[in-house]
C-alpha positions in Angstrom: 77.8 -47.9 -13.2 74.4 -47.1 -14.9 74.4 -43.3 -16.2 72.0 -40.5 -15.0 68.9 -40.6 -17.0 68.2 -37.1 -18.6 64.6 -35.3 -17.4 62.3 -34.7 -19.7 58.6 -34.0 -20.3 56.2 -35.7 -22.3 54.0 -34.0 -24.3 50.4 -35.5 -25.3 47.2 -33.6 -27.5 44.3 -35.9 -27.9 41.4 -35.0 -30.7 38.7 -36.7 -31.8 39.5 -38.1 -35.1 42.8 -38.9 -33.0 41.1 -41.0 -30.3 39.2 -42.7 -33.2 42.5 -43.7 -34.3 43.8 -44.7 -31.2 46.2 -42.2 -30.5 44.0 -41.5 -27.5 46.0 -39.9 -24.2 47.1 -43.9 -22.8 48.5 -45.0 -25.8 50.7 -41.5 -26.3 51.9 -41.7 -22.8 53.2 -45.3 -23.0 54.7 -44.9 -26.4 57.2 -42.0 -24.8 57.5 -43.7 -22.2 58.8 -46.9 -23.8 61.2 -44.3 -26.3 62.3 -42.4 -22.7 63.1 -45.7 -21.3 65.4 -47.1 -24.1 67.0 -43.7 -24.8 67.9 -43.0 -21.3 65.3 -40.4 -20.4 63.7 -39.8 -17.3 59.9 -38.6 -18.2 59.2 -36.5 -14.8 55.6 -35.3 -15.9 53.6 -35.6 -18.8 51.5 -32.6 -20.5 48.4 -33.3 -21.6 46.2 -31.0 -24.1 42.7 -31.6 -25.0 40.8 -31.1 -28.0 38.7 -28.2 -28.1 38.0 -26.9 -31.5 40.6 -24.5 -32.1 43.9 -26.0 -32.9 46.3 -23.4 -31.4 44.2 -23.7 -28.2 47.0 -25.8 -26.0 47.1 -24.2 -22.5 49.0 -27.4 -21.3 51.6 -26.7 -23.8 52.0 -23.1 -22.5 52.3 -24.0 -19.0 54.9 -26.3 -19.9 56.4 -24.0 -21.5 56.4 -21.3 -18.4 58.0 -24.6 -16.3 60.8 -25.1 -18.6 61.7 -21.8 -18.6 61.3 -21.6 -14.5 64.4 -24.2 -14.8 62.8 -27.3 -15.8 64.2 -30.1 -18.1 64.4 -29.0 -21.6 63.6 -31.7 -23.6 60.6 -32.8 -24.7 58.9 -35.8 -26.3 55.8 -36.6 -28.0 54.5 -39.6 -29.6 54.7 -38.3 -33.1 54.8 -34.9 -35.0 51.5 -34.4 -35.6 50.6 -35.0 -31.9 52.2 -31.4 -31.4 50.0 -30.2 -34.0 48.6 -31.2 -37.5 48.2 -28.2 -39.0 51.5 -27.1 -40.7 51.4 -23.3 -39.9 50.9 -23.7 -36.2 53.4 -26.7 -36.3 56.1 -24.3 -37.3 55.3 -22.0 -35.3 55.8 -23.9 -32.0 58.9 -26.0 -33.4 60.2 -22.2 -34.0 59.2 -20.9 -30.4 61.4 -24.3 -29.2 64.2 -23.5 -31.3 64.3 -20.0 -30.0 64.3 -20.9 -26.4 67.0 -23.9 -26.9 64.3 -26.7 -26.4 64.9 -30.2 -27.6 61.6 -31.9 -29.2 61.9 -35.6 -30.0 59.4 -37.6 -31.6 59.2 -41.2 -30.1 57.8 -43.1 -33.2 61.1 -41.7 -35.4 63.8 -41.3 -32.9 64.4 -37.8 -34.7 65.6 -34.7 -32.7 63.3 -32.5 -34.4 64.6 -29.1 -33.2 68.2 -30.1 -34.1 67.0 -31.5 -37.5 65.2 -27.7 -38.3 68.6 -26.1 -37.5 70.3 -28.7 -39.5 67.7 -28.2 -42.7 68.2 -25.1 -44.2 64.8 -25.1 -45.6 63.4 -25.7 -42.2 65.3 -22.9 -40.4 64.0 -20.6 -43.5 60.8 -21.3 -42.2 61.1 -20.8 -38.7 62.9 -17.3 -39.5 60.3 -16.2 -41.9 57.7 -16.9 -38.9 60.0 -14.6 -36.6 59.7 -12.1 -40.0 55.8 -12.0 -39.4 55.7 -12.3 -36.1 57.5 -8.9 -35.7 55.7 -7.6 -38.8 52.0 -8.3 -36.9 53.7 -6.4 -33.6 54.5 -3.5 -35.2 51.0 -3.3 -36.9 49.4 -3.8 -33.6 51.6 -1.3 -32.0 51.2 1.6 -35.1 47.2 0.6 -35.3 47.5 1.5 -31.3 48.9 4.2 -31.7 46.8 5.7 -34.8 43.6 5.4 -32.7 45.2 6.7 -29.0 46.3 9.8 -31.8 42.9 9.9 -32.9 41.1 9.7 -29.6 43.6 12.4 -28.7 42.5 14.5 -31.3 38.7 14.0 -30.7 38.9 14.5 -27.2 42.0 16.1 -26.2 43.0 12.8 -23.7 42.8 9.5 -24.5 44.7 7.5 -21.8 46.2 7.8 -18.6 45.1 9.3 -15.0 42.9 12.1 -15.2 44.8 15.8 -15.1 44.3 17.7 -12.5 40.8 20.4 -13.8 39.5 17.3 -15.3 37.4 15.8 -12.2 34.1 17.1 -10.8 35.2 20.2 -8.1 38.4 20.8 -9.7 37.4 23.3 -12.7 37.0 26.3 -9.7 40.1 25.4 -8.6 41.9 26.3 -11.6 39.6 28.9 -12.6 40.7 30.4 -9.0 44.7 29.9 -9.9 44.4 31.4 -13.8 42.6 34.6 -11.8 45.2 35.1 -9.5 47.8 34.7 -12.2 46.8 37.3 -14.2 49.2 40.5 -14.4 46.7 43.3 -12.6 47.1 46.6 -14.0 50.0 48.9 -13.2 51.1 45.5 -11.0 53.9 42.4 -11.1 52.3 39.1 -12.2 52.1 37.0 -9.3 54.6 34.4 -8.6 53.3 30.1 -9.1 55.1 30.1 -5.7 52.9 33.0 -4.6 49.8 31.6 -6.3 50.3 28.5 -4.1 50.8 30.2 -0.6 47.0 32.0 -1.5 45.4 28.5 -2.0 46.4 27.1 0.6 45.5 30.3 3.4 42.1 29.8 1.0 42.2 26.2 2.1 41.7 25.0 -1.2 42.2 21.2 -1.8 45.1 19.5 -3.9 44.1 16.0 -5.1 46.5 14.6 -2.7 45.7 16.7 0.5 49.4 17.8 0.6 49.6 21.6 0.3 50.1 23.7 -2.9 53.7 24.0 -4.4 54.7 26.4 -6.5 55.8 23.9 -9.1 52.4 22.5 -9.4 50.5 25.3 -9.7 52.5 26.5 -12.9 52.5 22.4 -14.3 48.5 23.0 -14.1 48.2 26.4 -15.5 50.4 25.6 -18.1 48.7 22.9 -19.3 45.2 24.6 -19.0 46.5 27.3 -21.3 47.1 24.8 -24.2 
């Protein structure tokens, strides 16, 4: 009885200097699926990037990507290393992204489980953590640069993100002009109550930004923060 084949996907980037050579998308596509058919894998789609002047530019590979993690096989196979990408950096990079996700790469001209082979080598795997080092290390730049300049923004203009409070829209600034007034503690008098506050806009007919009446617990979230 003949075994179940295992699903994978094929993987093919074409560039120019690589069609020169004949490594052009025909030639990659029947060399994995020669390797697929004598290994006993099942190639159920193939991926195909084109070349287009960036080298980290691969929107195929990222949709493949997305399908393997939607529950799609999780092996792949390309013709030969540097089909997945010839410059080093980037190489590493996705081999490491692979590795991370439990994704099997094989290249067809070598027979070699790549992935397993960078777990295997510890030189390899000191690559593909030092590339999860800097990856972290650019995140947390990115997020302390972004938070620097909201800080700043703050700073400059007292808001820098977020919806609009309420005194800040065209209409609203005599509204809480109207609220800090009636809040004030009148001489030989008790301060007037938020709740109280509230019950007096809304006999004034005053509008809230939602058109549901004053509350008590608004009015004193909007003084509050108008008195800062």
């Amino acid at each position: 009885m003949q075994s179940k084949r295992v699903e994978a996907f094929g993987y093919v980037r074409v560039s120019g200097k690589g069609q020169v050579k004949g490594h052009g998308p025909t030639r990659q596509k029947e060399d994995i699926q020669r390797f697929a058919e004598s290994q006993g894998f099942e190639v159920v789609r193939a991926f195909e990037d084109a070349w287009s002047g960036t080298e980290a530019d691969r929107p195929a590979f990222v949709e493949m990507l997305s399908t393997i993690m939607g529950g799609g096989p999780r092996v792949v196979i390309v013709e030969s290393l540097d089909r997945l990408s010839r410059d080093l950096m980037i190489q590493t990079q996705l081999l490491a992204k692979l590795v991370t996700e439990g994704i099997r790469l094989i290249a067809a001209n070598t027979g070699e489980d790549v992935t397993a082979a960078m777990q295997d080598d510890p030189m390899r795997r000191a690559m593909i953590q030092i590339q999860g080092v800097f990856a972290e290390l650019d995140k947390s730049l990115l997020v302390r640069k972004l938070r620097k300049g909201r800080e700043s923004k703050r700073q400059s203009q007292g808001k820098c993100e977020g919806r609009k409070a309420f005194g800040e829209k065209q209409g609203e600034q005599a509204i809480v002009a109207r609220m800090l007034e009636l809040r004030r503690k009148p001489k030989g008098g008790a301060r007037r109550s938020f709740q109280t506050i509230a019950e007096i806009l809304n006999t004034e007919k005053l509008p809230t930004r939602t058109g549901r009446p004053w509350s008590g617990s608004t009015v004193a979230a909007i003084i509050s923060r108008s008195r800062c």
